[in-house]
N, C-alpha and C positions, 0 to 999 in steps of 0.2 A: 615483787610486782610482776604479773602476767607480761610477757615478749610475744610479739610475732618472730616469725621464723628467722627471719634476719636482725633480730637481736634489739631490733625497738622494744620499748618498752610502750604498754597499752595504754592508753588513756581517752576517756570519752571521744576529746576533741577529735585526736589523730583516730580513732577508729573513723568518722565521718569525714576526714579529709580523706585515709586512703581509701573508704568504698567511695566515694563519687570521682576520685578522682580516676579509679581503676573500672569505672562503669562502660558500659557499650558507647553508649552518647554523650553528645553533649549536654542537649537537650532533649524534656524527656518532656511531650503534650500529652495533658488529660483531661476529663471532666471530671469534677467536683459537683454533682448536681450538676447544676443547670450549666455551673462557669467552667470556660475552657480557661487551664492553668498550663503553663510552661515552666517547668521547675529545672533549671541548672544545675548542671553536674560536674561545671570545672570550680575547679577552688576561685574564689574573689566575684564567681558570674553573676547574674543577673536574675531575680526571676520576673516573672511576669503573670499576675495573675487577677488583672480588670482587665476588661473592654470586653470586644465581642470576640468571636473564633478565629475570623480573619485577623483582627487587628493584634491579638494574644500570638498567632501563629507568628505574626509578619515581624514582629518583635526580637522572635527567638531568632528567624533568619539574617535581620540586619544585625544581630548581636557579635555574630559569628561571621569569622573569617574564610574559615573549615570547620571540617565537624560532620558528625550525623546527629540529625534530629530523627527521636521516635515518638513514633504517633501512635498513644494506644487508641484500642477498637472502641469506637463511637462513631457518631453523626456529626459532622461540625458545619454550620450552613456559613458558607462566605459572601457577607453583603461586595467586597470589594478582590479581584484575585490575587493569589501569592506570585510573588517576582521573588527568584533570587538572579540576583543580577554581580554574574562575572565574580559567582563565587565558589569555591570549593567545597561545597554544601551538599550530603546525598539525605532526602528524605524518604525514611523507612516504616512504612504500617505496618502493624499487627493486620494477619488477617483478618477482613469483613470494617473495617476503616473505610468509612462512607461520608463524603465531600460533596457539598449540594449547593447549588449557589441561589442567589435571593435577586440576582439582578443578571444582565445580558455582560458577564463578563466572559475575562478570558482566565477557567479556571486556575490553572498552572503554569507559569511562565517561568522558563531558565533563558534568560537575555544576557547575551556577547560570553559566554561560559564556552572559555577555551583552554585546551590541554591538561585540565584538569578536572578530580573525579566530582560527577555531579548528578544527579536524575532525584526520579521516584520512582517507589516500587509496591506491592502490594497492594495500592489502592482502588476503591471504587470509586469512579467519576461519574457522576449521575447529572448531567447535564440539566433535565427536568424539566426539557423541553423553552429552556430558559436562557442558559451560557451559550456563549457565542463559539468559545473553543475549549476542548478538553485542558486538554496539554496543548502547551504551544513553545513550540521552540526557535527562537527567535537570535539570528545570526550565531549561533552557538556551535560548539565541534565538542564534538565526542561526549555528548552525554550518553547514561544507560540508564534507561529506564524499563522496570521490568514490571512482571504479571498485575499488568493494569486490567481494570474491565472499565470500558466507558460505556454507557446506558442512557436512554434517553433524550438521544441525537435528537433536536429539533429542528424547526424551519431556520434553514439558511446556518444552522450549527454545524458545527467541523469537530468528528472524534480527535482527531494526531491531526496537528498543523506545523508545517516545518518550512520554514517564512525568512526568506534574507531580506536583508534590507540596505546591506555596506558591504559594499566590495573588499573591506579591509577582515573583513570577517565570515560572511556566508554561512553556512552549514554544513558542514563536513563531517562525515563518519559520526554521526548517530544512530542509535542503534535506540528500537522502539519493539517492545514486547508487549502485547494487550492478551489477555484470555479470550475475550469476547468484543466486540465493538455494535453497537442497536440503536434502534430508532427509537423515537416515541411513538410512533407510530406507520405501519410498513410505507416504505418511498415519500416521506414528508418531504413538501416545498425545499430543493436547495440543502437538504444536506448530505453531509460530506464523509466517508468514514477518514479517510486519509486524503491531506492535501498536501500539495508537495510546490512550492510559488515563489515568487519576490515581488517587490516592488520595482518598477522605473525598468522593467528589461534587465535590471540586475541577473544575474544566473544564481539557479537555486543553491548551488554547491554540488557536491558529491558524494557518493559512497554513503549515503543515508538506509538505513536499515531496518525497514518495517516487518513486521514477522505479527500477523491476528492466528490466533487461531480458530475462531469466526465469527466473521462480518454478514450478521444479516439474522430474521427472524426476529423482531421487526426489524424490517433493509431499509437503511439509507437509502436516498435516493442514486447517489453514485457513489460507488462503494471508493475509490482510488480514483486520484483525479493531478495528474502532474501536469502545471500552467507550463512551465518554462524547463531551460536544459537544463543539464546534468543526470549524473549514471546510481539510478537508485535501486534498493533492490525489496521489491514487495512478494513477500510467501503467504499463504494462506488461502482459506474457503469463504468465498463471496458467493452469498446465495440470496434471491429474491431483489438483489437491486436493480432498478431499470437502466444501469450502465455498470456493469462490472469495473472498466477503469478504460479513463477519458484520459487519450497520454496527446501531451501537443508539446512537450519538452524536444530538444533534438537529441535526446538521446536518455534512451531507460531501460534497464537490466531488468527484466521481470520475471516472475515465478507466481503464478496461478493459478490456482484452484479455485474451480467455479462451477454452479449449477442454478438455472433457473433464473437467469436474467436476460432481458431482452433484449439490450445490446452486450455479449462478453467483453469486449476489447473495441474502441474507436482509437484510432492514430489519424490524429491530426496535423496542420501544417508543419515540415520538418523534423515528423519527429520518426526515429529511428527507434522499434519498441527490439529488443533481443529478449528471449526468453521462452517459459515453454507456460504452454497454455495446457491444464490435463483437467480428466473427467470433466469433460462440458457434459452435460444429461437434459434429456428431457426437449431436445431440439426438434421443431415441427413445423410450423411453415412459417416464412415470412410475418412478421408483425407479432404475430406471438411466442415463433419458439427463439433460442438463441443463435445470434451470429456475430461475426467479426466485420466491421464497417472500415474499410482502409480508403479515403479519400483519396483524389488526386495528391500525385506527388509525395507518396508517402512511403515507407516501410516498415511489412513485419518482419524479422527474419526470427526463424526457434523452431518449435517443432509442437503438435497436437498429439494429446493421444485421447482420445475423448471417446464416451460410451456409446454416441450414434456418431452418423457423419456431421460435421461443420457446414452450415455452411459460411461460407466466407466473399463478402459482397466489394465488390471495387467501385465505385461511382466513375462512370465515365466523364473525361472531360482534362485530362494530363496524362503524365507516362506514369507507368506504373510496374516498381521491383517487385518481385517476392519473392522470397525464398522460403519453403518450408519443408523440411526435412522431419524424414523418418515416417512419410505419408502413404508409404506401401499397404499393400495386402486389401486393395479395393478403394481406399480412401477417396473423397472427392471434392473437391474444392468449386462452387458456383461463384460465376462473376456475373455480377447485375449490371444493365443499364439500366440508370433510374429513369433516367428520362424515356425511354420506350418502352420501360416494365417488360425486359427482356433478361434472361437468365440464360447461362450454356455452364453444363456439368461440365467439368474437370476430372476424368478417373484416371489413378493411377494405381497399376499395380506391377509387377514383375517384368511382365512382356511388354506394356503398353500404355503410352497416355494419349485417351484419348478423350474428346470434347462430344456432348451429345446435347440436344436441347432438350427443356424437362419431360417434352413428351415420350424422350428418351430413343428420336429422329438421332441415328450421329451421323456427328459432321465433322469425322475423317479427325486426324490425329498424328502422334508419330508410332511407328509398331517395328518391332523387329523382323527381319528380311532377308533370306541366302543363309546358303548354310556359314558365309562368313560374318553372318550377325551382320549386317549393314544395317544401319536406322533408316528406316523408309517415311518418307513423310506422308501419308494417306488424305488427300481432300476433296474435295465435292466439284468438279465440272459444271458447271453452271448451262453454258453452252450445249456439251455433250447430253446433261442430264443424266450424267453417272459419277459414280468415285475417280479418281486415278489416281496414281501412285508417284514421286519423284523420290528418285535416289541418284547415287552418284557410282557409273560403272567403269574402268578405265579412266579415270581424271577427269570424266567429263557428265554431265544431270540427261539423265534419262526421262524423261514421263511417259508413263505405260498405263494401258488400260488392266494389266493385271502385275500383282507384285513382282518380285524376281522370287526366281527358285535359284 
């Protein structure tokens, strides 16, 4: 009689016990015609092969402990979303594997999944202008979920939702890969490419990992949107949404790439955004091209490298930090008063920063001075009706009607 290499001896049975048992998964989803089938691939499992796609799918997940489920390439509409909840479950598509839902759920839920391996990868989320959330990740740590494309963001829809709700669990180090993320249509009502939130002033968690590599064409209406703290980190290209990323968390690690939105960055109450904002394009005047809206009491700190100048508005009305580094070589930074629809340029370059109004009137600054480099503060006399200069000569403030030499 016929042996495997290790000295079994062949037999119909044991040939189909060790290929499934030796298979990629556990579970393997398909259609049959019309019917989605779940066929089991551990020895004594289960299969499943009634109901609808959701209910077929949802089967294989409560089946299993661990395990990967694969999902070959088809359409599967879900009247009802998948949960795998607080399990060591990763689900895997075939490429072009398309999930469509029939009602306003929440397509993909991984609830309380911690320290162990879990996501989805491969898939296409097509919202359809119908679900309420792509993926939803719900007090969980460390899932991975990789080259998703979500489609079809609708009103008041959310591509990536990353959602605490128990302080005994939160959201910690997930990491979220999408190829693309779209509307159904450009800037629809309320939705969301990324949303980053909790319930009750819960904190979102940490070290959450967003990585599009592009959000927009047709754009959300807000591309990135973090309610509450914690330090997360979004990379990618937002283009066309009318808020690039709305941060009111007190504290967020950011990396963006951006073009063509009317607000690039709002920081809102408490929130500390770090990060670097690059190629902003296409910036032109107020109301229609792009800028950076920093309300009272707020923080950007990171650095711009962008294809025209920023500008960058502060609402008067609190104290206000900023740090932005790396804004040499002419660069210039505008601060608005909203309320008196007044504007003063900021330029800085090598020798000099100085302040000028848009009609491009300046009004004095700091400049370099003596041949010991002394910083000279340059402002506007009011009284006099001319410039003058203060600096500090022998320990003690000078003001002069011309610099020092």
């Amino acid at each position: 009689m016929p042996q495997f290499s290790d000295g079994q001896k062949i037999s119909e049975a044991l040939v189909w016990d060790r290929l499934i048992q030796s298979g990629p998964a556990s579970y393997v989803i398909w259609k049959d015609g019309t019917q989605t089938k779940a066929e089991c691939l551990l020895k004594g499992g289960t299969d499943y092969t009634t109901g609808t796609d959701a209910t077929v799918m949802q089967a294989a997940i409560d089946g299993l402990t661990t395990g990967t489920i694969l999902v070959k390439k088809a359409t599967y509409s879900l009247s009802v979303g998948l949960i795998n909840l607080a399990k060591e479950i990763e689900i895997v598509c075939e490429p072009g594997t398309v999930f469509q839902p029939t009602a306003a759920i929440n397509m993909i839920t991984f609830d309380r999944v911690t320290h162990v391996v879990a996501g989805i990868k491969n898939a296409t989320l097509d919202l359809n202008n119908t679900a309420s959330t792509g993926l939803l990740l719900l007090d969980s740590w460390h899932t991975i979920n990789d080259g998703l494309k979500i489609i079809n963001v609708g009103t008041n829809g959310v591509g990536v939702k990353i959602y605490s709700t128990n302080n005994s669990y939160l959201c910690l180090s997930n990491y979220v890969r999408c190829r693309q993320i779209k509307a159904y249509s450009a800037q629809i009502a309320g939705s969301i490419g990324v949303l980053i939130d909790s319930a009750g002033g819960i904190a979102a968690g940490t070290n959450n990992v967003v990585d599009v590599g592009y959000l927009g064409a047709p754009s959300v209406e807000t591309g990135i949107k973090n309610v509450v703290g914690g330090s997360s980190v979004f990379h990618g290209i937002v283009e066309g949404c009318k808020i690039g990323a709305d941060i009111s968390g007190t504290a967020t690690l950011f990396l963006h790439e951006e073009a063509n939105t009317t607000y690039g960055i709002i920081v809102r109450t408490g929130a500390k955004v770090k990060g670097i904002l690059r190629y902003a394009e296409n910036i032109t005047t107020e109301g229609t091209g792009k800028y950076i809206l920093i309300t009272d009491n707020r923080i950007f700190l990171g650095s711009a490298s962008p294809e025209d100048t920023p500008d960058i508005f502060f609402n008067v009305g609190g104290s206000h930090t900023m740090t932005m580094v790396g804004l040499g070589g002419g660069a210039a930074i505008d601060f608005k008063d909203t309320a008196n629809k007044k504007r003063v340029r900021l330029d800085i370059n090598s020798s000099a920063i100085k302040t000028y109004k848009t009609d491009e009137t300046e009004l004095g600054g700091l400049i370099a001075g003596s041949a010991e480099n002394r910083p000279v503060l340059k402002f506007w006399d009011v009284t006099a009706n001319a410039f003058k200069y203060a600096y500090i000569d022998n320990g003690a403030w000078v003001i002069s009607a011309t610099p020092p030499t």
